[in-house]
Steps between C-alpha positions, in 0.01 A plus 500: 500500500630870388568699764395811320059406556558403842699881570238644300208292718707610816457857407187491441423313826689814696270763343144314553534281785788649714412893365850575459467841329660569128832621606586211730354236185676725289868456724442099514444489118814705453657306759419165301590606150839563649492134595375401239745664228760363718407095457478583151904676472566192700368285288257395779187336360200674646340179630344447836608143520818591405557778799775419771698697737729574208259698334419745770893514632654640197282760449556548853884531371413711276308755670758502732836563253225771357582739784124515588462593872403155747147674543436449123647160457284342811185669342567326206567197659156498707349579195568160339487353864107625568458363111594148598339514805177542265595286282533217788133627653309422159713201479658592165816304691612361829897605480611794619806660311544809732481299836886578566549772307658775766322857467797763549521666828321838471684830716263590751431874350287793706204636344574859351278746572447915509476729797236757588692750372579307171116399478423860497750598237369235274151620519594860448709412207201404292409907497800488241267369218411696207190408501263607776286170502795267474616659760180412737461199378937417549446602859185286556653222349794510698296582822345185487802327514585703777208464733369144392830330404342282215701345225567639170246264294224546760511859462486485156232273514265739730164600309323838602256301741757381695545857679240566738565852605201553726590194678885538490551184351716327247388161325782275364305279280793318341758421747762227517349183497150668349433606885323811619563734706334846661814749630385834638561828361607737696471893390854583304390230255103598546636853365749415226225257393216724509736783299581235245112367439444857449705530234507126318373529148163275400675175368329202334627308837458486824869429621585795768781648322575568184698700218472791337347301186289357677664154563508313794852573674730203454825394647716712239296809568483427923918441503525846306333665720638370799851590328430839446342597831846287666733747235306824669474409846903510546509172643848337409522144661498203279288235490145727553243362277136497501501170707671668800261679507280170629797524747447810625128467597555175677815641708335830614175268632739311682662834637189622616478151691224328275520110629592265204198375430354825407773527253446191353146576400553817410821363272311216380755253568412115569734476809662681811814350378499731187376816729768411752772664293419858598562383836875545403518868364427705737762455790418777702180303546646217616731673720256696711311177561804347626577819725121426673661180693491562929851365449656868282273707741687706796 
């Protein structure tokens, strides 16, 4: 049997049944191909009864010699690892080629995320538009980041009933794993919403934002804008992309002592385990609760 169907069948099977959203199907098909185009360099034939720890190690190899960091190599690797666990659940086979295949050790890395002052500076920035209703609707956009800390494809994904302003609510209809969630809006983003609605031009949709031609906003036009509000705000560090911003709102809740489990909802993350990570940023946190034991007071 090809292995080609049975990637294509997994794919599919990550979009309906496990409601992986288009980006992340779109990652594991790239992710694949790569595989894929590597059997057949190697001669490899693409067969599933032909598949043995060989197959997966030298791409392993060669990912590796590529000079692709560890994080990208064991994502690729758990890629064709959660494939074969599929393949084993609709009994396609009963070997398992990626049993002892080692996942490279990842560096433990700290989320990056902005200060207040930074926060404000990126907000402000968006005032440096040309245009007066891009720049309402630049600010709103990155707002909700900001205040609700929602990923990238879920805010693209937000339709015009998902903002309740009269009960200060925000709907995320299509969140990881197709589940919903209700976050509260509190009034900055109440005001740079109700500024932007004010302004956005009748469109033949009903996503929340949009372009100037009347287009829903995509991912090419949300990273420009992102980029130019980051060149005007006179932020310099590295590594600030519209992600940390996901950072940010997670590590000021936990700075203003929300409990974990309110940030997991709010996040929409499956575990604690993923949440727990802010735990390590802020360590002036940490310390002060360490400075509250009988045995440091005098």
């Amino acid at each position: 049997m090809l292995l080609k169907p049975l990637v294509e069948e997994f794919l599919h099977y990550l979009e309906t049944e496990k409601g992986y959203s288009p980006y992340t199907v779109r990652s594991y098909f790239y992710d694949f191909q790569t595989w894929l185009r590597h059997l057949e360099e190697e001669s490899m034939k693409p067969e599933l009864e032909l598949v043995d720890p060989m197959y997966i190690r030298s791409f392993v190899a060669k990912l590796s010699d590529s000079g692709l960091k560890p994080a990208t190599v064991a994502r690729r690797i758990n890629a064709i690892r959660s494939f074969w666990n599929y393949l084993i659940d609709c009994e396609y086979t009963e070997k398992n080629p990626c049993r002892r295949i080692v996942t490279p050790k990842l560096e433990q890395t700290l989320p990056i995320y902005l200060c207040e002052e930074e926060v404000n500076a990126l907000l402000a920035a968006t005032d440096k538009s040309f245009y007066t209703d891009l720049a309402f609707r630049d600010r709103a956009v990155l707002s909700v980041f900001v205040y609700t800390g929602i990923r990238r494809g879920e805010l693209l994904e937000l339709r015009l009933d998902d903002v309740d302003l009269k009960q200060r609510l925000l709907t995320v209809r299509k969140g990881k794993g197709k589940k919903e969630r209700v976050i509260p809006i509190v009034e900055p983003l109440a005001e740079a919403l109700g500024d932007y609605l004010e302004l956005r031009p009748d469109t033949p949709h009903d996503r929340l934002f949009s372009t100037r031609d009347k287009r829903p906003l995509g991912r090419t036009g949300l990273t420009a804008l992102f980029r130019n509000a980051l060149k005007h705000s006179g932020i310099q560090r590295p590594g600030i992309t519209v992600h940390k911003l996901r950072h940010t709102f997670a590590t000021m809740l936990l700075r203003a002592n929300c409990d974990l489990v309110t940030i997991q909802k709010l996040m929409g993350h499956n575990s604690l385990e993923t949440t727990s990570v802010y735990l390590h940023v802020d360590t002036s946190r940490l310390r002060g609760a360490v400075e509250k034991l009988p045995l440091f007071r005098r």
